[in-house]
PyMOL commands that place a pseudoatom at each C-alpha (Angstrom):
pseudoatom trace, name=CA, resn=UNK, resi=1, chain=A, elem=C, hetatm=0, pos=[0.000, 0.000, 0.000]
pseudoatom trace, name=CA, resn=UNK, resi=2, chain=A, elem=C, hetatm=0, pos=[2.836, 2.710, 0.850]
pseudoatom trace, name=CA, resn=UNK, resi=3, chain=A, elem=C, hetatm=0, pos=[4.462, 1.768, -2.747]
pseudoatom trace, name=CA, resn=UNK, resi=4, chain=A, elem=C, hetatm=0, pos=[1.204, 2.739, -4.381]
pseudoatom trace, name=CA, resn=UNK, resi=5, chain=A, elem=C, hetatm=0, pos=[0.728, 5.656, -2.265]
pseudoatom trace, name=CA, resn=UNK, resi=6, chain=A, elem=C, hetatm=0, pos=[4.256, 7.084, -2.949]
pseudoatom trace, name=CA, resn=UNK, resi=7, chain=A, elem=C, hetatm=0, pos=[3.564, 6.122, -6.935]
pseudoatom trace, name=CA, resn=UNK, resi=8, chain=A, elem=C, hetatm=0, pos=[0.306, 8.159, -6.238]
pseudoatom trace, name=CA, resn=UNK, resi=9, chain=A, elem=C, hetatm=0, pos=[1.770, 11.330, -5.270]
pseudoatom trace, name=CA, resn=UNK, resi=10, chain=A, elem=C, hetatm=0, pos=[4.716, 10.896, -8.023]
pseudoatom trace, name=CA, resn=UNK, resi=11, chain=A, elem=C, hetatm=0, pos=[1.523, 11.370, -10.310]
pseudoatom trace, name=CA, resn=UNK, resi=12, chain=A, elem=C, hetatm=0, pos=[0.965, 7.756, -11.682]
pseudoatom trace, name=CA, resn=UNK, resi=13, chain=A, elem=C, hetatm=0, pos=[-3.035, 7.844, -11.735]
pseudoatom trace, name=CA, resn=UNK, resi=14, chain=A, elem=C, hetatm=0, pos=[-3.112, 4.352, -12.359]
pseudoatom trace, name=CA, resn=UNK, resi=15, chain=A, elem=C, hetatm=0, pos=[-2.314, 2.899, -9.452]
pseudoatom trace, name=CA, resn=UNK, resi=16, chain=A, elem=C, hetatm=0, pos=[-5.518, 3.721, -8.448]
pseudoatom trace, name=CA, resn=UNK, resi=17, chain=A, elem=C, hetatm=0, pos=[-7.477, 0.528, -9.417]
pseudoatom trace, name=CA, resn=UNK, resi=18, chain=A, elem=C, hetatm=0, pos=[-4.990, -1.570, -7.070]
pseudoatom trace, name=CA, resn=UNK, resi=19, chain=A, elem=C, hetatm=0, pos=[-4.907, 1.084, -4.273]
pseudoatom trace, name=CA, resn=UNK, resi=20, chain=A, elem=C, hetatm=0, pos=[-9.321, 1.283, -4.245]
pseudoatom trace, name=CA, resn=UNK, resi=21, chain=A, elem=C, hetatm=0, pos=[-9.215, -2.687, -2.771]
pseudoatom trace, name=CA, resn=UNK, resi=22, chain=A, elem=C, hetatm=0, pos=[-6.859, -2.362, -0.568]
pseudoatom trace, name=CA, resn=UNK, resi=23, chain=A, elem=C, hetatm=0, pos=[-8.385, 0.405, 1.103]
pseudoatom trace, name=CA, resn=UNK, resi=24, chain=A, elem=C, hetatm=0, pos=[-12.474, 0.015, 0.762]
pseudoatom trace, name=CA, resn=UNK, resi=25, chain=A, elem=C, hetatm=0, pos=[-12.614, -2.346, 3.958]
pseudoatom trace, name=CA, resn=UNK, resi=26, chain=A, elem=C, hetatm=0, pos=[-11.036, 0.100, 6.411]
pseudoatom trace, name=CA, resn=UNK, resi=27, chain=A, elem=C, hetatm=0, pos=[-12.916, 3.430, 4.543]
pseudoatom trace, name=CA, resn=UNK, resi=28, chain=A, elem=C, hetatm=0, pos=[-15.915, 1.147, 4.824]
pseudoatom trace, name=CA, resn=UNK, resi=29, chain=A, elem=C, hetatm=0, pos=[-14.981, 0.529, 8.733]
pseudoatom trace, name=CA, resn=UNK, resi=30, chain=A, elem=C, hetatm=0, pos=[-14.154, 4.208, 9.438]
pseudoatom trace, name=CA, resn=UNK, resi=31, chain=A, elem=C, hetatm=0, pos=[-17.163, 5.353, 7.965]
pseudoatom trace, name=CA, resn=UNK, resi=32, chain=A, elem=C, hetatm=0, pos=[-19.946, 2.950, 9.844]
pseudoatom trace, name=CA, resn=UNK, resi=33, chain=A, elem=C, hetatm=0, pos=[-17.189, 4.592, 12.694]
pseudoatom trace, name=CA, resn=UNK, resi=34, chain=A, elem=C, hetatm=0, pos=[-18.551, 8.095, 12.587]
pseudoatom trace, name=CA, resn=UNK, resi=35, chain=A, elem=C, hetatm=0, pos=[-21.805, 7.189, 11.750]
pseudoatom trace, name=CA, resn=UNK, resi=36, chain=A, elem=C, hetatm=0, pos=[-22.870, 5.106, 14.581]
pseudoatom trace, name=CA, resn=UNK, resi=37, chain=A, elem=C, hetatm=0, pos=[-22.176, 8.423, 16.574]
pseudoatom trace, name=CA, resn=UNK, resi=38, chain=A, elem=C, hetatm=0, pos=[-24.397, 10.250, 14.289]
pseudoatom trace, name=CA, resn=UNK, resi=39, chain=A, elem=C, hetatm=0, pos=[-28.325, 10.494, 15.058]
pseudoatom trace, name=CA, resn=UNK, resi=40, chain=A, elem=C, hetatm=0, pos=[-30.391, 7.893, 14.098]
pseudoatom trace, name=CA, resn=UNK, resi=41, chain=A, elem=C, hetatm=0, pos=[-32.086, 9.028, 11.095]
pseudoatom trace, name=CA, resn=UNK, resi=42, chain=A, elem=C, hetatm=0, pos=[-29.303, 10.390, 9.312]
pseudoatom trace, name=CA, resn=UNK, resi=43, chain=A, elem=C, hetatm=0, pos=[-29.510, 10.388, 5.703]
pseudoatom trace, name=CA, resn=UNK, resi=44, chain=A, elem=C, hetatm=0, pos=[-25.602, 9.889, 5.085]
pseudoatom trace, name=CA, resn=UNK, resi=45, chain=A, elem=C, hetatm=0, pos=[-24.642, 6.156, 4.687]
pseudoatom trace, name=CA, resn=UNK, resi=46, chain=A, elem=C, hetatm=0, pos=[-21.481, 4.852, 5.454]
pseudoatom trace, name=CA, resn=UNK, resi=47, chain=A, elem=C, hetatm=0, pos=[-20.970, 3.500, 1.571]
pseudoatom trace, name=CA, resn=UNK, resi=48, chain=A, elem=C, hetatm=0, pos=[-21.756, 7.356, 0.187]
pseudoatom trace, name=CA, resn=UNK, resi=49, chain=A, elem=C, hetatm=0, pos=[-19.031, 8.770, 2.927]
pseudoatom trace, name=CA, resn=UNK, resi=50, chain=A, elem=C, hetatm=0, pos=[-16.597, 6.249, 1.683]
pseudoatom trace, name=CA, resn=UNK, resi=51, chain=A, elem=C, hetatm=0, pos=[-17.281, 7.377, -1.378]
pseudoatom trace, name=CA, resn=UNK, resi=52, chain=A, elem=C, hetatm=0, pos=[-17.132, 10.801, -1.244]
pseudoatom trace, name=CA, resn=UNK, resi=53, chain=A, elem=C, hetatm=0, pos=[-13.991, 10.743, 1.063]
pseudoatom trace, name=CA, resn=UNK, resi=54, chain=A, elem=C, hetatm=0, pos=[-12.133, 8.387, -2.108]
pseudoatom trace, name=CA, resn=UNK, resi=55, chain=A, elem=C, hetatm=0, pos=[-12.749, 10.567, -4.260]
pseudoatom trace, name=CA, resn=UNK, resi=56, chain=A, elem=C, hetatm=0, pos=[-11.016, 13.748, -2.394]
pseudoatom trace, name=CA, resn=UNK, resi=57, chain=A, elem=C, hetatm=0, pos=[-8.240, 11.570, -1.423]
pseudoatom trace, name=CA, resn=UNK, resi=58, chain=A, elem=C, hetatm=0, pos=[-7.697, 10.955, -4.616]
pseudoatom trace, name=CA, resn=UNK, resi=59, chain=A, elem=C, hetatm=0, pos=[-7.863, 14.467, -5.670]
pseudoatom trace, name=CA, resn=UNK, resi=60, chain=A, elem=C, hetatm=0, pos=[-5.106, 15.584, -3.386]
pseudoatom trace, name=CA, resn=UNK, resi=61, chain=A, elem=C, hetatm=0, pos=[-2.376, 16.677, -5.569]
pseudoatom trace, name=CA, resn=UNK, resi=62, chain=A, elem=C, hetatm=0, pos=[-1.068, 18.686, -2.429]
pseudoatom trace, name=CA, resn=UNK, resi=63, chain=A, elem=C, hetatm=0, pos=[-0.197, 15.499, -0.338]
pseudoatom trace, name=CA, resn=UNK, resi=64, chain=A, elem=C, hetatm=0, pos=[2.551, 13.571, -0.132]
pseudoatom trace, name=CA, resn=UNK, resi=65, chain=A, elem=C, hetatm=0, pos=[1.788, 10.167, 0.974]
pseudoatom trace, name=CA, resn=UNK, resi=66, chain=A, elem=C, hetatm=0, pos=[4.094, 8.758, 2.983]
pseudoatom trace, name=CA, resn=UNK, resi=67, chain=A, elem=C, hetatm=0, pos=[2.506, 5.110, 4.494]
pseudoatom trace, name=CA, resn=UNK, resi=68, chain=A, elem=C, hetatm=0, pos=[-0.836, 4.158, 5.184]
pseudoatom trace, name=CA, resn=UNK, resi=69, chain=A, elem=C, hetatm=0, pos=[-1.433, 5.576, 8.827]
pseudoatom trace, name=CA, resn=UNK, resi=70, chain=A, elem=C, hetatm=0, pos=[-0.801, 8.753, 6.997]
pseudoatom trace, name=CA, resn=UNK, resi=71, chain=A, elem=C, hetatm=0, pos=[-3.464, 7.929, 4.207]
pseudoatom trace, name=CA, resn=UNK, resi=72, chain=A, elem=C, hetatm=0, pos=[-5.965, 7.098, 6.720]
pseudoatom trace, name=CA, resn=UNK, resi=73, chain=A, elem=C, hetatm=0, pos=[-5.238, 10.042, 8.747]
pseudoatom trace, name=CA, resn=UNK, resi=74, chain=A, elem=C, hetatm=0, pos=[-6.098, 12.052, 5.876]
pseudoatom trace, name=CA, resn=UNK, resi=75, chain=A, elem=C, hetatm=0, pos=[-8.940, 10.191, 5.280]
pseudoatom trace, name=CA, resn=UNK, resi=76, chain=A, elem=C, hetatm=0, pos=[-10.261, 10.252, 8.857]
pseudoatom trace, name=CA, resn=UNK, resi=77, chain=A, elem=C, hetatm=0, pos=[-10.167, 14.401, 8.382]
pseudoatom trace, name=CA, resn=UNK, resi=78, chain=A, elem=C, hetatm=0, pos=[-11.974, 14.505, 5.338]
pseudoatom trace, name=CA, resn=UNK, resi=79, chain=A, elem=C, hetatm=0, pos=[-14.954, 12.183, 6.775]
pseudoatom trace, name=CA, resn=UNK, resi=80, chain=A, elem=C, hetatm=0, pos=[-14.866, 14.604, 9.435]
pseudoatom trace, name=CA, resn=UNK, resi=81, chain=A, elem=C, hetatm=0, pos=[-15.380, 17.596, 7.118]
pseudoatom trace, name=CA, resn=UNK, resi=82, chain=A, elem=C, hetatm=0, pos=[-17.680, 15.685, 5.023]
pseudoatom trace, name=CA, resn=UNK, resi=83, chain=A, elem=C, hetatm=0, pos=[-20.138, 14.831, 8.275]
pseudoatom trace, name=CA, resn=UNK, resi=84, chain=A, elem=C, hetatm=0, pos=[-19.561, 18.343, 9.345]
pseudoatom trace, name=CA, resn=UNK, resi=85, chain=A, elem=C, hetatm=0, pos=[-20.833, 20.085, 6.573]
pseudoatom trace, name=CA, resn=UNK, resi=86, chain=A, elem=C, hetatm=0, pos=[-23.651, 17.842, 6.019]
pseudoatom trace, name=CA, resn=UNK, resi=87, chain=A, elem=C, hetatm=0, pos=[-24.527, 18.587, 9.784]
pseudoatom trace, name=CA, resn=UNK, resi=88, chain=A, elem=C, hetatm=0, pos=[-23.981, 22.107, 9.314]
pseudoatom trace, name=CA, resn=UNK, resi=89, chain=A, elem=C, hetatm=0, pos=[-26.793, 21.673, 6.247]
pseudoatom trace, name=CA, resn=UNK, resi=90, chain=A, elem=C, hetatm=0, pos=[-29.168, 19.813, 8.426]
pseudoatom trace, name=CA, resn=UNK, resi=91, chain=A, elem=C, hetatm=0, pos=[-29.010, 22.591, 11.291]
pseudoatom trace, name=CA, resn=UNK, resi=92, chain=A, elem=C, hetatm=0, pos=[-29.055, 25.159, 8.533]
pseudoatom trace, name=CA, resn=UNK, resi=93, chain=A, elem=C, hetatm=0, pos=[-32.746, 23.070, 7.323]
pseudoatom trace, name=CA, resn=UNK, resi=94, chain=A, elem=C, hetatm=0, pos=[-33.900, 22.473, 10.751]
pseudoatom trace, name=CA, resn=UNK, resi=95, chain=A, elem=C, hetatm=0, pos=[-32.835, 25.664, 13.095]
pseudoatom trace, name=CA, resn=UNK, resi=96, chain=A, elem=C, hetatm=0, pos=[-32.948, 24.757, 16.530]
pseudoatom trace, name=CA, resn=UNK, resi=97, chain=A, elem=C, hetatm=0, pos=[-33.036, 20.793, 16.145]
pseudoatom trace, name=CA, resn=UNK, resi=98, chain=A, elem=C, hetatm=0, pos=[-32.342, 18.450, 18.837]
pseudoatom trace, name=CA, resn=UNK, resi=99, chain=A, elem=C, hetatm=0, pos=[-28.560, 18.732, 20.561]
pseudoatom trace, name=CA, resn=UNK, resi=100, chain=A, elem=C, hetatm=0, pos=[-26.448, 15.721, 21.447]
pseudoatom trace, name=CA, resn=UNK, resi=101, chain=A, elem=C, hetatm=0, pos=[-24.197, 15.582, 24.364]
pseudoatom trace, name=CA, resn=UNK, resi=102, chain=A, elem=C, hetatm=0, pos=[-20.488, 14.084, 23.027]
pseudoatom trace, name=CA, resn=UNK, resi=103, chain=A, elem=C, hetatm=0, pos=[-18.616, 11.206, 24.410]
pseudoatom trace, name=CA, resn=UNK, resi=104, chain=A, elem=C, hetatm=0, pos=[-14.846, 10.845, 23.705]
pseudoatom trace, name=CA, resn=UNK, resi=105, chain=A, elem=C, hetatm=0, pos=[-14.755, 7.630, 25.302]
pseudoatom trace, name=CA, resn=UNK, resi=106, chain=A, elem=C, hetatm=0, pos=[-13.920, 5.486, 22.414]
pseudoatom trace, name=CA, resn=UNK, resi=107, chain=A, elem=C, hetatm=0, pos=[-14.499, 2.319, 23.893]
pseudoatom trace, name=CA, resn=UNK, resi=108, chain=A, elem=C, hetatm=0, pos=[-18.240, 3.193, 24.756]
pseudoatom trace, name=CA, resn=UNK, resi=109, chain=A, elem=C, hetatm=0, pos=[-20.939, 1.586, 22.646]
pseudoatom trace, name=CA, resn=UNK, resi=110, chain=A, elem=C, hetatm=0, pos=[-22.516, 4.759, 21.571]
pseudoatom trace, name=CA, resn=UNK, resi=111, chain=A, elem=C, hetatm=0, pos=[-26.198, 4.543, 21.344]
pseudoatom trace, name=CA, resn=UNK, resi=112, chain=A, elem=C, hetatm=0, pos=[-28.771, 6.979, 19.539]
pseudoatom trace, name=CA, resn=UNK, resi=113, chain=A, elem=C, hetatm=0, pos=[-29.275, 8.472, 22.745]
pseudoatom trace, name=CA, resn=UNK, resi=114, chain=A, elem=C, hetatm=0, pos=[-25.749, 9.251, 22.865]
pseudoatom trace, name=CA, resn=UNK, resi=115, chain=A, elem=C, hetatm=0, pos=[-25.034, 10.444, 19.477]
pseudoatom trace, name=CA, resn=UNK, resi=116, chain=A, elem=C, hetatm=0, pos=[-22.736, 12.823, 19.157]
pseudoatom trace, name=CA, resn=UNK, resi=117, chain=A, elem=C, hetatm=0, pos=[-22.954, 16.497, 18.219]
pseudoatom trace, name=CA, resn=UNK, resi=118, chain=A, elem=C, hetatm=0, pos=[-20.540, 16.967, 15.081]
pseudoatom trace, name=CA, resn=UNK, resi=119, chain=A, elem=C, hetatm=0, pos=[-20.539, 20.585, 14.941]
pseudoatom trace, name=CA, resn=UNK, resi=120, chain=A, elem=C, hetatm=0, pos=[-19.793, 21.531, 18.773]
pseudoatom trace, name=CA, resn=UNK, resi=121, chain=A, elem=C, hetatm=0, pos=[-16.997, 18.540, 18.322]
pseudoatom trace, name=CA, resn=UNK, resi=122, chain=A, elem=C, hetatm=0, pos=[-15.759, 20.389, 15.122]
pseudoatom trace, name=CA, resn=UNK, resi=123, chain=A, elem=C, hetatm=0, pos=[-16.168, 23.891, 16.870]
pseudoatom trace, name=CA, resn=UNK, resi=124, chain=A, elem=C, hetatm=0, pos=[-14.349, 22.400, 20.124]
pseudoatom trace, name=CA, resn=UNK, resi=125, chain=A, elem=C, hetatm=0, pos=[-11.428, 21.027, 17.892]
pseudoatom trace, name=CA, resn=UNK, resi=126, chain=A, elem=C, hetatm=0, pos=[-10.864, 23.939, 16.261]
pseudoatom trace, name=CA, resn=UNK, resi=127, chain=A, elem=C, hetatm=0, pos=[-10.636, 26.024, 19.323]
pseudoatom trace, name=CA, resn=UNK, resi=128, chain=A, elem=C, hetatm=0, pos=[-7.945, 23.290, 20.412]
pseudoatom trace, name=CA, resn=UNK, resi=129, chain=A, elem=C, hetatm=0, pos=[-5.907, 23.719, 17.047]
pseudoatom trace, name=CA, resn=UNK, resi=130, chain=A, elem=C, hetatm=0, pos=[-5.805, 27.176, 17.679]
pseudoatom trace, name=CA, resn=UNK, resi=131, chain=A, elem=C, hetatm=0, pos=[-3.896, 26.581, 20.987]
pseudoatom trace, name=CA, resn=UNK, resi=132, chain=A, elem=C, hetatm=0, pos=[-2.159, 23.003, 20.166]
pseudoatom trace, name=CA, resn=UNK, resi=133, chain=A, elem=C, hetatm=0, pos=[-2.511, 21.905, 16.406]
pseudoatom trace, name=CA, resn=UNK, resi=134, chain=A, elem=C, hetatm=0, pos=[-1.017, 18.641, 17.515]
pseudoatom trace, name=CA, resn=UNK, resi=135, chain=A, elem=C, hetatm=0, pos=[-3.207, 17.614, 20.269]
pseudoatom trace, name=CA, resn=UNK, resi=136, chain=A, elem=C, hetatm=0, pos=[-5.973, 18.812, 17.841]
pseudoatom trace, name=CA, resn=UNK, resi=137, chain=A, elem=C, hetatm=0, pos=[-4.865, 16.229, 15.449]
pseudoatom trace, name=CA, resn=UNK, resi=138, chain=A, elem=C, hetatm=0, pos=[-4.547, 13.446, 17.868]
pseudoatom trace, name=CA, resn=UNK, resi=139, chain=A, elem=C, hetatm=0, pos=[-8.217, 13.864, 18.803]
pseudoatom trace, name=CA, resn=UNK, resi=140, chain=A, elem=C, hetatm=0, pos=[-8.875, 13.806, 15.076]
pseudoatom trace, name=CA, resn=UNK, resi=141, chain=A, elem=C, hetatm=0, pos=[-6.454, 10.648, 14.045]
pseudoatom trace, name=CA, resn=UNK, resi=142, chain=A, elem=C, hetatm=0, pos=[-7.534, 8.566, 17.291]
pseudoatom trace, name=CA, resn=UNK, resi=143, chain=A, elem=C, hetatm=0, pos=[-10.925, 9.613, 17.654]
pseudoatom trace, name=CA, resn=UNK, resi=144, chain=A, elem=C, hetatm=0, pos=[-12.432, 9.948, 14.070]
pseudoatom trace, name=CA, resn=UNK, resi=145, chain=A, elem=C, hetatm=0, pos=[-9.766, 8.179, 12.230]
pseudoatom trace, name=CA, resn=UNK, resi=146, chain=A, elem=C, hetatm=0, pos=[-9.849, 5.317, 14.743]
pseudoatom trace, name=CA, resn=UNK, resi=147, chain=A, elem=C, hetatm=0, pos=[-5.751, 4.563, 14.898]
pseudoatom trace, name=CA, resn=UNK, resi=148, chain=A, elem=C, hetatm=0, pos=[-4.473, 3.037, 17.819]
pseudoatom trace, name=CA, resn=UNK, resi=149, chain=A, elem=C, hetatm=0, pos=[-1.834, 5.575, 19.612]
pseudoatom trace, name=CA, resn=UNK, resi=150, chain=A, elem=C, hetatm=0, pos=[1.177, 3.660, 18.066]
pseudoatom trace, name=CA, resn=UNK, resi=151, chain=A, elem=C, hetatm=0, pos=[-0.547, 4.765, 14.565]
pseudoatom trace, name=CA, resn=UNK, resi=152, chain=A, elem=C, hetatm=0, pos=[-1.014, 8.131, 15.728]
pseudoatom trace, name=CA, resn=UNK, resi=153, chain=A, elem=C, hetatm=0, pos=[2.645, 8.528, 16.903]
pseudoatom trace, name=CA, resn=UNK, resi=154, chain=A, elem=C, hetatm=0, pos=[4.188, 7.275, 13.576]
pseudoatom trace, name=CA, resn=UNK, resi=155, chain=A, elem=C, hetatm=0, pos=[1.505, 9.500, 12.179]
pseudoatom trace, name=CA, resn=UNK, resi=156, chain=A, elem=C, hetatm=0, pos=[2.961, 12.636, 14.024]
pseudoatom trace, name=CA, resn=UNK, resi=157, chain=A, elem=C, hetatm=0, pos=[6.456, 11.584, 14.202]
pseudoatom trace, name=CA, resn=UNK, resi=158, chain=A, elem=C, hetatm=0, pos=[6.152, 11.760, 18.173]
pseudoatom trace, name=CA, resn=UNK, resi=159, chain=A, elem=C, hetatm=0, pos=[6.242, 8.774, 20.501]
pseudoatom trace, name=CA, resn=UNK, resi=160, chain=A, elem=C, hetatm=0, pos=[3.298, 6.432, 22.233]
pseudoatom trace, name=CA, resn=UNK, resi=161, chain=A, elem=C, hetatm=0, pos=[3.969, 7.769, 25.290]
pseudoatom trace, name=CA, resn=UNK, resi=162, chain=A, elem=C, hetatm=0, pos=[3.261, 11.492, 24.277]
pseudoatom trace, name=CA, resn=UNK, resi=163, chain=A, elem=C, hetatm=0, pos=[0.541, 10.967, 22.227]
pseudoatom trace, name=CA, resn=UNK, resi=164, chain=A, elem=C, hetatm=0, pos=[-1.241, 9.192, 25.063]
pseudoatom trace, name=CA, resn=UNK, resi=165, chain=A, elem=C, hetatm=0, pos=[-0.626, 12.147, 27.650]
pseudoatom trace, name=CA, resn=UNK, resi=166, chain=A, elem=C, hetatm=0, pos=[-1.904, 14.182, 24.954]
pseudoatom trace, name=CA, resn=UNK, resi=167, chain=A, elem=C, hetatm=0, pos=[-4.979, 12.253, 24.441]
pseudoatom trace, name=CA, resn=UNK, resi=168, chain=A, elem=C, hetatm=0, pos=[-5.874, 12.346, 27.677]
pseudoatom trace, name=CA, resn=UNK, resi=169, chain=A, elem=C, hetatm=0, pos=[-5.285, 15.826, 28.026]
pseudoatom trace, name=CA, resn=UNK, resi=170, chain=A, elem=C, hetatm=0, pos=[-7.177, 16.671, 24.472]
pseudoatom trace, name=CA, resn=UNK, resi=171, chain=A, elem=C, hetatm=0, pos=[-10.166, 14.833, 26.105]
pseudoatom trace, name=CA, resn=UNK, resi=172, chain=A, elem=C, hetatm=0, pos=[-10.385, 16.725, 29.259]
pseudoatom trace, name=CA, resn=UNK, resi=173, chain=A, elem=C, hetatm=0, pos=[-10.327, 20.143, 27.687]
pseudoatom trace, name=CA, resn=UNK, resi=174, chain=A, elem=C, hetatm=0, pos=[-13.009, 19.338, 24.840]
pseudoatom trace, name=CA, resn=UNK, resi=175, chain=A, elem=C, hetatm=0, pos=[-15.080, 17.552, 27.564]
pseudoatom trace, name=CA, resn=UNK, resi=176, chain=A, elem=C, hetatm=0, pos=[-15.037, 20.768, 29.303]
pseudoatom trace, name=CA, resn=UNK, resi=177, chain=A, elem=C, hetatm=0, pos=[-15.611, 23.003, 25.985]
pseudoatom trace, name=CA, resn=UNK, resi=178, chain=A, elem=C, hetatm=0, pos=[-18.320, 21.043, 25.071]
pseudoatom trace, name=CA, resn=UNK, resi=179, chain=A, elem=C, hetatm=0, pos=[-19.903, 20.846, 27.975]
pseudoatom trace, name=CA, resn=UNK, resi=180, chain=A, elem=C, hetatm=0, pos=[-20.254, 25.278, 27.844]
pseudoatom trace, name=CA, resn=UNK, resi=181, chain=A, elem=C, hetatm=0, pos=[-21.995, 24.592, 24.562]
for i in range(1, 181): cmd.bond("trace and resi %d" % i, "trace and resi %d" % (i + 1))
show_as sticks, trace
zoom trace
């Protein structure tokens, strides 16, 4: 997979065909990921966010692609946008719907009682960034792109230890910022 993602960003399109298999499964994964956060009668389904995440990825002429925890990173941020902004277009269609409280316990079974709220989460992360762009990516990479801390370190280029004190500490201060929301 990292040969085809490094022939990928030297600009040899058709690599493409080989790379789609060996990456639908975890897309697929990731997707049904976010989504069983997301309220129950959302209209998004995890084989159209696949989708529509592919085909940005594969539109990225910016990146460079260095292994697959870096491919799925990048993958786990544009599901993230995609849900956002189709959140963002539900609110905008049904002003003052029904808020979710937000759990960043990622080994709780998350129920439709306890689906998440995208847009505080997005607002909340982007608040973090603005004071600590890594710790705002290691929310993104462990929580929506669902890589164990090992992942997220080779990710980063930081160790296991530091991305798990950061983790913890991420969770604490969006718990808290979502929570004023």
């Amino acid at each position: 997979m990292t040969r085809l993602l490094i022939q990928l960003t030297d600009g040899n399109r058709t690599v493409l065909d080989d790379l789609l298999p060996l990456v639908y499964g975890e897309l697929r994964s990731l997707a049904a990921n976010y989504l069983r956060r997301e309220r129950s009668a959302h209209t998004l389904q995890p084989t159209a966010l696949v989708h529509e995440a592919y085909l940005r990825l594969i539109d990225q002429s910016q990146v460079r692609w260095q292994n697959r925890a870096h491919f799925f990173g990048v993958a786990a941020q544009m599901m993230r946008r995609i849900l956002v902004d189709h959140a963002r277009g539900h609110n905008a269609e049904k002003r003052g719907g029904e808020i979710h409280k937000l759990s960043l316990d990622e080994n709780v079974d998350v129920t439709d009682e306890r689906a998440t709220d995208l847009i505080a989460l997005d607002d909340a992360l982007t608040a973090l960034a603005a004071l600590d762009e890594q710790k705002s990516r290691i929310v993104e990479l462990r929580f929506f792109g669902g890589l164990s801390v090992e992942e997220t370190a080779e990710v980063l280029g930081v160790s296991a230890p530091t991305v798990k004190r950061q983790w913890r500490m991420a969770k604490a201060w969006l718990y808290g910022q979502v929570q004023k929301q």
